[in-house]
C-alpha positions in Angstrom: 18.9 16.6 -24.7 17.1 14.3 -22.6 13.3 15.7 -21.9 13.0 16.4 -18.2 10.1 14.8 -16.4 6.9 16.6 -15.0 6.3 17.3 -11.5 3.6 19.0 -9.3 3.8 20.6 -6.1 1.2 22.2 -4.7 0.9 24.5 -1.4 -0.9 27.7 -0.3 2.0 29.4 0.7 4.3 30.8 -2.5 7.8 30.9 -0.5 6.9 27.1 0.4 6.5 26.2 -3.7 9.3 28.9 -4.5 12.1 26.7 -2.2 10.8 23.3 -3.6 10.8 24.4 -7.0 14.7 25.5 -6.6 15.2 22.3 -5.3 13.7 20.2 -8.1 14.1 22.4 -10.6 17.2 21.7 -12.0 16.3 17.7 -12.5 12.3 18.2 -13.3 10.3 20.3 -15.2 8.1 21.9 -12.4 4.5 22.9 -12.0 3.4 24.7 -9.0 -0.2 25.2 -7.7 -1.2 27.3 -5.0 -4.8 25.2 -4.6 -6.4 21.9 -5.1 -8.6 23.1 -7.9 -5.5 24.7 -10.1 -3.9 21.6 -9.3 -6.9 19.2 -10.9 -6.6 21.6 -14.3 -2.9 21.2 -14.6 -2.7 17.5 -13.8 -5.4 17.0 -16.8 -2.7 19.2 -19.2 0.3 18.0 -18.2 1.7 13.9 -18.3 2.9 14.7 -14.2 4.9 12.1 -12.7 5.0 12.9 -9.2 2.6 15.0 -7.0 3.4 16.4 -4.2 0.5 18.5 -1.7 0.7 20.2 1.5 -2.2 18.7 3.8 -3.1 21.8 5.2 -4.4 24.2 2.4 -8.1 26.1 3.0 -10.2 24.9 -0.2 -8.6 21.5 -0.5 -7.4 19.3 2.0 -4.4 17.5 0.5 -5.7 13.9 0.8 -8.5 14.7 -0.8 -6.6 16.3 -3.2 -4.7 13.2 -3.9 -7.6 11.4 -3.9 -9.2 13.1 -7.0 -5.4 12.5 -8.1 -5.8 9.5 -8.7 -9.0 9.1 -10.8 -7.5 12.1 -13.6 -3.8 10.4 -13.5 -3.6 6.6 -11.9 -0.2 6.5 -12.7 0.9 9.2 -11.3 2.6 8.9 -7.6 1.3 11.0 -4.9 3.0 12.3 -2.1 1.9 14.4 1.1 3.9 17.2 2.6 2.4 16.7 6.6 3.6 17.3 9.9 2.7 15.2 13.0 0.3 17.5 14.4 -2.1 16.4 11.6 -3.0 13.4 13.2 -7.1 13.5 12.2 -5.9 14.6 8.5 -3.0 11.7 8.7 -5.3 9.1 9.6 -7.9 9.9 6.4 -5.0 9.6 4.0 -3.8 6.5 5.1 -6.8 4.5 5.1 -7.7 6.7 1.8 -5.2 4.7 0.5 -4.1 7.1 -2.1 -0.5 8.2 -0.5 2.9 6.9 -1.4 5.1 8.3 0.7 4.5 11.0 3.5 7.4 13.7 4.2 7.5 15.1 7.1 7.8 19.3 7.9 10.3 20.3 8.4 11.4 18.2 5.7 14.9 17.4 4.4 16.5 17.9 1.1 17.7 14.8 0.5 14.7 12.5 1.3 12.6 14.6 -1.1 15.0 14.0 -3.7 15.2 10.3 -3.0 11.3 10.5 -3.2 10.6 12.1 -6.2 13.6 10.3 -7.8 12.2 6.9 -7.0 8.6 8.4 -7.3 9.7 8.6 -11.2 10.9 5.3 -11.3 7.9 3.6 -10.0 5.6 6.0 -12.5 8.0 4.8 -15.7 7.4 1.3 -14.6 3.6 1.4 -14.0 3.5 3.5 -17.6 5.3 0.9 -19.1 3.3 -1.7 -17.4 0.1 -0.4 -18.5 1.1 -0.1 -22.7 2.8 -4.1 -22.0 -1.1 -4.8 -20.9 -3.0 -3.2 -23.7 -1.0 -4.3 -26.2 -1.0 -8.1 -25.1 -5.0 -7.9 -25.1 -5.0 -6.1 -28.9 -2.9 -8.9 -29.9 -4.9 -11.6 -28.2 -7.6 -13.6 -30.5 -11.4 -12.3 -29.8 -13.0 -15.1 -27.6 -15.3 -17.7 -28.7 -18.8 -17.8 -27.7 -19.8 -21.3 -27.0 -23.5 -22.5 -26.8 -24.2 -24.1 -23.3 -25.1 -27.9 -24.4 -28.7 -28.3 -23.7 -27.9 -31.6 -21.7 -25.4 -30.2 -19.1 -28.1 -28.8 -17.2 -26.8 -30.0 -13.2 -25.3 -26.9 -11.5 -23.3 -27.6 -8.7 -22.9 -24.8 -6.1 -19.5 -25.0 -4.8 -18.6 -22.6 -1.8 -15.0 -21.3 -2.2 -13.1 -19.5 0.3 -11.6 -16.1 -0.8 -8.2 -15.8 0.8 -6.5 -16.8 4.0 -6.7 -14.3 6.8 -4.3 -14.0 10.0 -4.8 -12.4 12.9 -1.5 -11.7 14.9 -0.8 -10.1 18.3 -4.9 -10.4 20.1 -6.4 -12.5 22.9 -8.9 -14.9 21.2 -12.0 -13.1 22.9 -10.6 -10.0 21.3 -10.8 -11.4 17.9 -13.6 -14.3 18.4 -16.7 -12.2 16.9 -14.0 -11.0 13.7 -13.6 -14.7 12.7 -17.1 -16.1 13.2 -17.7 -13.1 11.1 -15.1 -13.7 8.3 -14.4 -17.7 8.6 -17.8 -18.0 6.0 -15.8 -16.5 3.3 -12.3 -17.1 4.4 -9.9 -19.5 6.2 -8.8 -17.7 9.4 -6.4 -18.2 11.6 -5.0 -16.3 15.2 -2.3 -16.6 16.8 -1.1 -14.3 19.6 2.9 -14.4 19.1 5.1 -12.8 16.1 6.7 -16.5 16.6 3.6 -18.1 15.7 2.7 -15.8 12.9 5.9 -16.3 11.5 5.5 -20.5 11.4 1.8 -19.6 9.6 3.1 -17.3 7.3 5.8 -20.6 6.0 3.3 -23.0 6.3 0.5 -21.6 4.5 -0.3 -19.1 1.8 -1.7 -15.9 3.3 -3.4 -13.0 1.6 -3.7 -10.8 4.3 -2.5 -9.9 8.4 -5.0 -8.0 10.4 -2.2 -7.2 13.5 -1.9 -5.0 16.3 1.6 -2.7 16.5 2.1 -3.0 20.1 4.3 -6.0 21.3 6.8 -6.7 24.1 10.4 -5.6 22.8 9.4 -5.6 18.9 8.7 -3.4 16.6 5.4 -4.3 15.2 5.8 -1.8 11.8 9.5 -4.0 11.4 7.5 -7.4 11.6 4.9 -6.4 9.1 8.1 -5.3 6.8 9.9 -8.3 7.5 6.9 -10.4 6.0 6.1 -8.4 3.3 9.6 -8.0 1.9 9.8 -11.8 2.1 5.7 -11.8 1.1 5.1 -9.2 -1.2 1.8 -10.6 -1.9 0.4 -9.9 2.0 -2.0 -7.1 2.1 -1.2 -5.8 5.6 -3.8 -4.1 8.2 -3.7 -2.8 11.4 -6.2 -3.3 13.8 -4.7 -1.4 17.0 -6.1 1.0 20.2 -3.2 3.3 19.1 -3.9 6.3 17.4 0.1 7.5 16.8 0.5 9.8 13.8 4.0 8.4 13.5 3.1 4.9 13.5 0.6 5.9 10.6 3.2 7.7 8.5 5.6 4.9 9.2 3.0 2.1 8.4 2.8 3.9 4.8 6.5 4.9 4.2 7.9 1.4 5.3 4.6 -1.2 4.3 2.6 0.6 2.1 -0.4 -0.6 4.8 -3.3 -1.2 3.0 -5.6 0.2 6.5 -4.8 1.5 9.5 -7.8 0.8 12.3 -8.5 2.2 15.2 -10.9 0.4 17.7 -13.7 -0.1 17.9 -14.3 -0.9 14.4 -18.2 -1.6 12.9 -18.3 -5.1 11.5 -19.6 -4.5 8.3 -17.0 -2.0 7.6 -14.2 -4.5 8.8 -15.8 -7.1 6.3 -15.2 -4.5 3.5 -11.7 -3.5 4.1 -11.2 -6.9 4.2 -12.8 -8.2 0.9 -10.9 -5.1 -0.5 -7.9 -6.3 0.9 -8.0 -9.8 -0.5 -8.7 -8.3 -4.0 -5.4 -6.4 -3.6 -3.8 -9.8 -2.8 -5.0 -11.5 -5.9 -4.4 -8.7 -7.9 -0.1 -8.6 -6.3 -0.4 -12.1 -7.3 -1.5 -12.0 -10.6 0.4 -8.6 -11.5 3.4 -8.1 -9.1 4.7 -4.8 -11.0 1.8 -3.2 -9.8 2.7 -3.6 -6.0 4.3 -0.2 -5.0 6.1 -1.5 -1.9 7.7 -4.5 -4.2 8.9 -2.0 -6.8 10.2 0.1 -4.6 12.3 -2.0 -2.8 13.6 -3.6 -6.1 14.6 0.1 -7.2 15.8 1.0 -4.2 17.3 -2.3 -2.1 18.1 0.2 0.7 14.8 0.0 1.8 14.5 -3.3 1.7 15.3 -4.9 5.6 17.7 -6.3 6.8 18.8 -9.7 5.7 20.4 -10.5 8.6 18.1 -9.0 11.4 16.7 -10.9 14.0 13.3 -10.9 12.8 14.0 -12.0 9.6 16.7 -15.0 11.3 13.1 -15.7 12.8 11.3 -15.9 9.8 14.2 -17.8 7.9 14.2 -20.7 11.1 10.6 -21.1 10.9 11.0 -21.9 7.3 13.7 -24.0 7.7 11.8 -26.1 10.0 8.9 -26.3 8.2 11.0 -27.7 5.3 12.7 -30.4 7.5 9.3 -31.0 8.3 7.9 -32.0 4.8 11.5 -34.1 4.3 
């Protein structure tokens, strides 16, 4: 018999953990925690593949929870159990950036078994990922430490830029102070139409889109999906006024948003989330298995958009004109 994998779900109130656990139970072998501290002890004795916490529990908030997650069990996926009126709480997790998925309360039967199926998936993958990586560098020859020759002694300071940066959906004095701030470290472009983002995005390679959510008749979570299921390599951030908690949970459920900021933002923490997010680029470059939202979508192709939506016709046409461009 096949062994079933481990899951953890953690909330303060037993009849919660009780109706989960009959749900799961049958496919997983569950663990149940009433706190975030019994949680921590069980995750260190048990190879968990998916966690699941309430937000709302009174010695542990659930993101931070999660958070701690993360450094006892990387691999494993974590999930939040929230409702809307956690908006402060909603807004911490996301730019915590240690949530997969968010299910809402009350929550339905068949989205937490999608979840925690897929959750599974994505776990196996990175597990298997992780043995591929330490077993290539065991194998690989020790490197060879070469003597600098004593006559190469010119050094040459060369300044390179770290990443490509877009700005979509802001009036240039908006975003004037952000570029003369970044444009030292990175090339950085705005433009204030998905239109226009969409003909940068073909023309050039960019690691990362800083963009508002709020434009006439679009979606703006369904144009940040639209690139990054064409992109998987674009670290995405949001730089809005709007302070919606079902923006938030979408911009995690559907992108996997590296940031969600509210304005006014201080400059030097702007700088950071976006040195952090051109790391994350490099690294979805160099290791695309490690990308959540790619794996995901190639597990499940439900989620991925639609190939014939409008946005994506958009994208498609400003690559096809870029190409009869170049010809």
């Amino acid at each position: 018999m096949k062994e079933l994998s481990q899951v953890l779900l953690v909330d303060d109130e037993p009849m919660i953990l009780e109706s989960l656990s009959n749900l799961l139970e049958f496919d997983y072998k569950v663990h149940s925690a009433t706190d975030g501290y019994i949680a921590l002890e069980l995750l260190k004795k048990h190879p968990i593949k998916v966690i699941m916490s309430d937000q709302r529990m009174p010695k542990m908030f659930g993101h931070e929870l999660l958070r701690e997650a993360k450094k006892i069990s990387p691999n494993t996926i974590r999930v939040l159990l929230t409702g809307y009126s956690d908006l402060e709480s909603i807004m911490q997790s996301v730019n915590a950036g240690e949530i997969f998925r968010y299910i809402n309360k009350p929550w339905n039967p068949d989205n937490i078994m999608n979840v925690f199926k897929l959750g599974v998936q994505l776990h196996d993958k990175l597990v298997g990922l992780t043995a591929q990586h330490k077993a290539m560098q065991a194998a690989a020859p020790a490197a060879v430490s070469v003597a600098p020759s004593p006559q190469r002694n010119i050094h040459i300071e060369v300044e390179e830029k770290n990443g490509n940066v877009l700005f979509v959906g802001y009036k240039s004095a908006e975003v004037t102070e952000f570029v003369r701030q970044l444009e030292r470290r990175y090339e950085v472009t705005s433009v204030a139409s998905i239109d226009e983002a969409f003909k940068e995005v073909a023309k050039r390679p960019v690691s990362v889109i800083v963009s508002d959510v709020r434009f006439d008749e679009i979606d703006g979570v369904e144009f940040l999906n639209t690139i990054k299921t064409e992109y998987p390599h674009v670290v995405t951030v949001i730089l809005t006024e709007v302070m919606d908690a079902s923006l938030a949970i979408r911009s995690i459920n559907e992108l996997n948003v590296f940031k969600y900021l509210v304005k006014p933002v201080q400059k030097q923490e702007f700088e950071q989330v976006i040195n952090d997010a051109t790391t994350k680029s490099s690294a979805y470059k160099n290791a695309p298995q490690t990308n959540l939202h790619l794996s995901s979508q190639q597990l499940s192709p439900s989620s991925r958009a639609a190939e014939d939506s409008a946005l994506r016709l958009k994208l498609r046409a400003a690559q096809a004109a870029l190409l009869k461009g170049k010809s």
